[in-house]
PLY file of the C-alpha trace (Angstrom):
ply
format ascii 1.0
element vertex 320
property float x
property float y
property float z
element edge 319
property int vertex1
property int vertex2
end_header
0.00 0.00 0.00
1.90 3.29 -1.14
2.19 6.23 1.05
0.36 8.97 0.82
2.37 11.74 0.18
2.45 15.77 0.71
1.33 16.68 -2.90
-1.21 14.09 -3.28
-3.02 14.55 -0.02
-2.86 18.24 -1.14
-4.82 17.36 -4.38
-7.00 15.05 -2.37
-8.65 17.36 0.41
-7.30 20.67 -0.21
-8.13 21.69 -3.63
-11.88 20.20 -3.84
-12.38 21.89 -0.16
-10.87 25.57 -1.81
-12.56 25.45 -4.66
-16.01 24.91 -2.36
-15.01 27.86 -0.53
-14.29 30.11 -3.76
-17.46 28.77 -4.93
-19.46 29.64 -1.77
-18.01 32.73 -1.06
-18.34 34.05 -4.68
-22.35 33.20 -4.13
-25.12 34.91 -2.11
-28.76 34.43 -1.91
-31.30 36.99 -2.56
-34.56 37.01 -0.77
-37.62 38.64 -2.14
-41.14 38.75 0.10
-44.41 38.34 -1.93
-46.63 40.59 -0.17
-50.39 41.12 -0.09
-49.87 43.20 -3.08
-46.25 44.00 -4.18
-42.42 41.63 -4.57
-39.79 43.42 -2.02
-38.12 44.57 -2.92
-39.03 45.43 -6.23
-38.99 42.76 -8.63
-41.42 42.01 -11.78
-43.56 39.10 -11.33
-46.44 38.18 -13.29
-49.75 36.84 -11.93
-52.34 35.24 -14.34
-55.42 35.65 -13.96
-54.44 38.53 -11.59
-58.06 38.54 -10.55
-57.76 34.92 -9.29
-54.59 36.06 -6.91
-55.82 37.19 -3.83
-54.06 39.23 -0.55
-53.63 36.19 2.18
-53.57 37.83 5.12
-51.48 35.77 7.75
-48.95 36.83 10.33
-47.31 33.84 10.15
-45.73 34.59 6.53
-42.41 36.00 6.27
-43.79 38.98 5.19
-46.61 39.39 6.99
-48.64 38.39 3.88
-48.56 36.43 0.66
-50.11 35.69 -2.53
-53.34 32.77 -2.77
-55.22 31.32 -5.39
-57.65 28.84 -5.42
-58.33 28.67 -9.03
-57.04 25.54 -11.46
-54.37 27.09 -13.77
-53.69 29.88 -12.15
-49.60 30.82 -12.83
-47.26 33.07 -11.79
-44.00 33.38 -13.83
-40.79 35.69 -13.74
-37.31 35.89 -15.77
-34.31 35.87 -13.02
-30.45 36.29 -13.49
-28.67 33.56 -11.01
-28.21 29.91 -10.40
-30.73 28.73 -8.25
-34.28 29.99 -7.19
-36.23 28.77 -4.52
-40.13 29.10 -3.88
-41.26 28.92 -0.11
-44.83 28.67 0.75
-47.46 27.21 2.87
-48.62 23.69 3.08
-52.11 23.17 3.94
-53.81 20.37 4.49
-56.23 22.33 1.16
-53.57 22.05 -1.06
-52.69 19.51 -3.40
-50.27 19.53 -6.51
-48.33 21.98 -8.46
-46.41 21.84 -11.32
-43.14 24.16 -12.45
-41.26 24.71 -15.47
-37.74 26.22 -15.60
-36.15 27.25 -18.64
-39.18 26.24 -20.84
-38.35 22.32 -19.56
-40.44 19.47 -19.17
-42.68 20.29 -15.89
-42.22 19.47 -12.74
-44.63 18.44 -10.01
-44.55 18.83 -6.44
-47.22 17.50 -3.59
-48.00 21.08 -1.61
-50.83 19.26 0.88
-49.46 19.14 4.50
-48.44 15.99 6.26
-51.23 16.75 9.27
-54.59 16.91 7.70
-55.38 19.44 10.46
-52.17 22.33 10.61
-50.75 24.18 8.20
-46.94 24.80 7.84
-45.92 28.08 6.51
-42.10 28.99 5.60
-41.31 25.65 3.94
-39.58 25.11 0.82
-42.05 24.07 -2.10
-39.70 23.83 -5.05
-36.09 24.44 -5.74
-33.76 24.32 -8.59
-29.69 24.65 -8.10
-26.96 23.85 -10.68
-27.96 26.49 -13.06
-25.49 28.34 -15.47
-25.01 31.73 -14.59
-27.44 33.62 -16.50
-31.06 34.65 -17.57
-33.54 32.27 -16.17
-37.63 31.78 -16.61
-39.30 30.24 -13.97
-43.42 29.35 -14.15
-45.55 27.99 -11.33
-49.02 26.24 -12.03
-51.41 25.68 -10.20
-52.55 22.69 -11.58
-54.36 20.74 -8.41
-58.31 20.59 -9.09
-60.22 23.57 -8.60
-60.67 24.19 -4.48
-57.21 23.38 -3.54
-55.14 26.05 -2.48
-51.56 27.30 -3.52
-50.46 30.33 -1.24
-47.02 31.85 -1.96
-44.84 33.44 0.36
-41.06 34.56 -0.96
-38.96 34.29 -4.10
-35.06 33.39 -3.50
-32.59 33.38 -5.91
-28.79 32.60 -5.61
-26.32 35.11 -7.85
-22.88 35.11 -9.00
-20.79 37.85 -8.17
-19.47 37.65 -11.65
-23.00 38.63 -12.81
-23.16 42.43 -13.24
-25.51 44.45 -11.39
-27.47 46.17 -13.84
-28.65 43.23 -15.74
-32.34 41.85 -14.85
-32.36 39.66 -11.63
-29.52 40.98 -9.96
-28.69 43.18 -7.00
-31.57 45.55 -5.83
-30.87 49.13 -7.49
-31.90 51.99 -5.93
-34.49 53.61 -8.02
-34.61 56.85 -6.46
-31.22 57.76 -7.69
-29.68 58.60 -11.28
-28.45 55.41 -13.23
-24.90 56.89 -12.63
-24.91 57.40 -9.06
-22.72 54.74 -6.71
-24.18 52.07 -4.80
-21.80 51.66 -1.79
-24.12 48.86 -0.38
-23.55 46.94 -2.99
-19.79 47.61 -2.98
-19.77 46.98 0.21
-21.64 43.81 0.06
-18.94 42.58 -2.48
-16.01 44.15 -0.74
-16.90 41.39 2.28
-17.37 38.38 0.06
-14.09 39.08 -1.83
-12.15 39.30 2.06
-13.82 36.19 3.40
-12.74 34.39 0.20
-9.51 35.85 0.13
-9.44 34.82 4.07
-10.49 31.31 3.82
-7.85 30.61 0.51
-5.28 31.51 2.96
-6.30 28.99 5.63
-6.52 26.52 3.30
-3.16 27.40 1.93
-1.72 27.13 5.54
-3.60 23.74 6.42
-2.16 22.39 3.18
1.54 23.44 4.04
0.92 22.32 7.62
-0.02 18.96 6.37
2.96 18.57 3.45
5.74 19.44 6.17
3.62 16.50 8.57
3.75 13.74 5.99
7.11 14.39 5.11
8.58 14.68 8.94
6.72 11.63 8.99
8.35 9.89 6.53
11.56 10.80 7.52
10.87 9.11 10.83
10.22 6.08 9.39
12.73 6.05 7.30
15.06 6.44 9.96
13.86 3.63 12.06
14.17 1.31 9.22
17.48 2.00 8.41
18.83 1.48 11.99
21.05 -1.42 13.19
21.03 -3.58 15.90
22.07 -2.63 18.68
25.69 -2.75 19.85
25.91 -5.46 22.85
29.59 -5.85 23.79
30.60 -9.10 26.53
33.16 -8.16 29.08
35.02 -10.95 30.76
35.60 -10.78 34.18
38.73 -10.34 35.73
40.54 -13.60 37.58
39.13 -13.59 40.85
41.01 -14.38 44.19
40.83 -17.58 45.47
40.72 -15.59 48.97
38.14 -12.98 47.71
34.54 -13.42 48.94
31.99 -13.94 46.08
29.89 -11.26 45.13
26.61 -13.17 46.66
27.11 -13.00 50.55
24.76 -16.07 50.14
27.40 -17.94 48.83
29.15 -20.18 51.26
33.15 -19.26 51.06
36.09 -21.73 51.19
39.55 -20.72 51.30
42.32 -23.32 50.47
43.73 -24.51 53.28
47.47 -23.75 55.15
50.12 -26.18 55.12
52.49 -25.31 58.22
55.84 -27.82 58.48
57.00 -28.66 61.69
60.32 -30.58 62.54
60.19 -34.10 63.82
62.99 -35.43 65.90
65.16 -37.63 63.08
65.07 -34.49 60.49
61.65 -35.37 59.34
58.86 -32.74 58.65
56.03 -33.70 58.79
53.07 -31.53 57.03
49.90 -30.29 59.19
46.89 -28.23 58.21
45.66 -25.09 59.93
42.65 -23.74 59.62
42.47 -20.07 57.98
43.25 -17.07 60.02
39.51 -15.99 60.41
38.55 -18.70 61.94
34.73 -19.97 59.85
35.17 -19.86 56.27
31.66 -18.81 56.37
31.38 -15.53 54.85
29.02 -12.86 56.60
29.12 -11.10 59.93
29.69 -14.44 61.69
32.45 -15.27 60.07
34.47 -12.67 61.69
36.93 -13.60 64.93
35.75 -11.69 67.62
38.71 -9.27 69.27
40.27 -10.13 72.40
41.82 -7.68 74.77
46.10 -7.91 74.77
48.44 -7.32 77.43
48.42 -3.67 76.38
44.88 -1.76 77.60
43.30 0.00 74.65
44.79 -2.68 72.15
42.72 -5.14 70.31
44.36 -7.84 68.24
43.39 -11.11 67.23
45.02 -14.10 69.22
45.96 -17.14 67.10
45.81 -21.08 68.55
49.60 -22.57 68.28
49.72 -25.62 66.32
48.87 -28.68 67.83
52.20 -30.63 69.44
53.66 -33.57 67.22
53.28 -36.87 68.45
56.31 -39.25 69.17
57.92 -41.44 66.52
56.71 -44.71 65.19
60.25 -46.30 66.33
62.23 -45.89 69.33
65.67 -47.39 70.15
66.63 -48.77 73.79
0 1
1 2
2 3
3 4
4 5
5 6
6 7
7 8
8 9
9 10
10 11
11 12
12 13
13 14
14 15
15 16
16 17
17 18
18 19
19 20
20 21
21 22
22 23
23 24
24 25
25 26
26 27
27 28
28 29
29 30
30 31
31 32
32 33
33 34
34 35
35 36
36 37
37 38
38 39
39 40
40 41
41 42
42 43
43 44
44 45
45 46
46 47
47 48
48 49
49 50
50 51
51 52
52 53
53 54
54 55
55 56
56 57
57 58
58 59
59 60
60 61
61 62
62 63
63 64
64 65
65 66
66 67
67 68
68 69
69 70
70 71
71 72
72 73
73 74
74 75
75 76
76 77
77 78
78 79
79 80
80 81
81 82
82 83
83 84
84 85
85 86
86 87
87 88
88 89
89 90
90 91
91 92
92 93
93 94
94 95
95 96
96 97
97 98
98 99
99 100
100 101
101 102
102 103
103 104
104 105
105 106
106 107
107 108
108 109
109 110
110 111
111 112
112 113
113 114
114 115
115 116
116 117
117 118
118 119
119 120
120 121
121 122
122 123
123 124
124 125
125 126
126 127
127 128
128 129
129 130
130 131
131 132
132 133
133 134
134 135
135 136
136 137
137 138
138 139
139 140
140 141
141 142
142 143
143 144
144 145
145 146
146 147
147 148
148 149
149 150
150 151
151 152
152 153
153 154
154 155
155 156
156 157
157 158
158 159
159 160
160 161
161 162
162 163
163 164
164 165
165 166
166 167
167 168
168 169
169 170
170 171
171 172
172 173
173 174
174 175
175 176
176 177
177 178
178 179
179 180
180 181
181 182
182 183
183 184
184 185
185 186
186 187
187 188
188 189
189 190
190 191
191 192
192 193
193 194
194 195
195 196
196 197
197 198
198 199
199 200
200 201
201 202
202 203
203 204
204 205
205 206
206 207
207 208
208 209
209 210
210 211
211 212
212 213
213 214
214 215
215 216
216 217
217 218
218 219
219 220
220 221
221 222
222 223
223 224
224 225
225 226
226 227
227 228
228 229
229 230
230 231
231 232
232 233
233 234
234 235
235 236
236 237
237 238
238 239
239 240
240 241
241 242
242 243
243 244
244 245
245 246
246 247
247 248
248 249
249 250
250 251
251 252
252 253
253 254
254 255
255 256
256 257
257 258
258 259
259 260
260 261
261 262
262 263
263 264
264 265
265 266
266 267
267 268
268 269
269 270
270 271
271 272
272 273
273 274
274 275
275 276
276 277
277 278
278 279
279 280
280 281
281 282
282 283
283 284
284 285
285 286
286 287
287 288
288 289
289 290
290 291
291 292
292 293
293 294
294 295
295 296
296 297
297 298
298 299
299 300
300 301
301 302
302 303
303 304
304 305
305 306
306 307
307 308
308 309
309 310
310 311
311 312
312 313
313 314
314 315
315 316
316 317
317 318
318 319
């Protein structure tokens, strides 16, 4: 299994997750409210049959209000610059299917009609549409449930580039008030942020992606390193030639030291070998081994006192 390495983990997380953050950042949403009897702000919607689209008057709207028809066929359509719209509503336990067409497509349908066939849920999301190209959109809605159902319609969203240019239809709100010419710091403003946070979240990405290059590679200099060391050096030291009158190192150890061989002279000129025992009296080795000190002639002298060897006995022969 090969490694993974600084440049491809770089390629692998770091580039899809920047360009999701260029993408994001370089995106915003633009919320208009469908009111009782106007789009704020001011965007051009068509309702047909207008007569058919009445003022539904419920706090519980984003706006305060919305659009409602009851009518079979009833449509509202509108031309957009972006790529994605959004259409939020209410779902009533009244409603029942609609059907929308984007970009002159094949229709789609939707089921409106609330899950509880007794409450009504306002603020949800009835249709939506992402992945467009950037560019001029159509968007119809029909209201093509039988006639009694209701379709009630509460706001418009619509995500824009920030390559798209303002003036062009669908795009940032203009203020109408003022002369074409006149400056619209809002808007300026508006795409002064986006371009920092962008800017802002390439350089964190940037940084992790450095961060985790210089990790993989300290990393794999690590290992590398292990495998190329040796075994370890183990040297054997031989031990010196002990003492035959040295102790072991184990006071456990019961100690032996070779015996004395003391000549004495045997009337005839023979000598005849004897064997003493060791100065220390017990071979044992440990505090009882020790002779214990007897007092000399001299006060305030302590010396050990040693047994004289035993007296030979007399010859084997003896002449009359």
């Amino acid at each position: 299994m090969g490694r993974l390495t600084g440049g491809s983990a770089l390629r692998l997380f770091a580039l899809p997750l920047l360009k999701a953050v260029v993408i994001n950042c370089l995106t915003y949403n633009v919320t208009y409210d469908i009111t009782n009897s106007t789009v704020t702000p001011d965007f051009p919607v068509t309702w047909f049959l207008p007569e058919v689209w009445t003022e539904d008057n419920n706090g519980f709207n984003a706006g305060g209000g919305g659009r409602i028809t009851t009518t079979q066929g009833a449509t509202m359509n509108f031309t957009f610059v972006g790529t994605a719209v959004y259409l939020i509503g209410v779902k009533a336990p009244g409603s029942d299917v609609i059907s929308i067409t984007v970009d002159n497509t094949d229709p789609q349908t939707r089921n409106i009609s609330s899950p509880d066939a007794n409450v009504y849920w306002f603020r949800q999301m009835l249709f939506a549409q992402e992945g467009l190209n950037p560019g001029t959109h159509t968007f119809l809605v029909n209201h093509s449930s039988t006639a009694g159902s209701r379709l009630s319609l509460d706001q418009i969203i619509i995500s824009k580039d920030t390559d798209i240019p303002s003036g062009t239809s669908g795009g940032p709100p203009k203020n109408t008030d003022a002369p074409d010419s006149a400056p619209q710091p809002a808007a300026q403003k508006n795409k002064g942020a986006i371009i920092g946070g962008a800017v802002a979240g390439v350089v964190a990405l940037v940084a992790i992606g450095v961060a985790l290059f210089l990790w993989l590679r300290l990393r794999k200099a690590r290992s590398a390193a292990r495998d190329t060391r040796g075994a370890p050096d183990v040297r054997q030291t031989t031990p010196a030639h002990a003492s035959p009158w040295e102790p072991p190192l184990n006071s456990t150890v019961v100690f032996t030291p070779p015996p004395i061989m003391r000549f004495s002279s045997a009337p005839g000129g023979s000598h005849t070998p004897s064997i003493i025992s060791p100065p220390f009296g017990s071979p044992e080795v440990g505090p009882s081994a020790m002779p214990s000190p007897q007092l000399g002639p001299q006060s305030g002298r302590v010396h050990f006192v040693e047994k004289p060897p035993p007296t030979p006995g007399p010859p084997p022969y003896m002449h009359q």
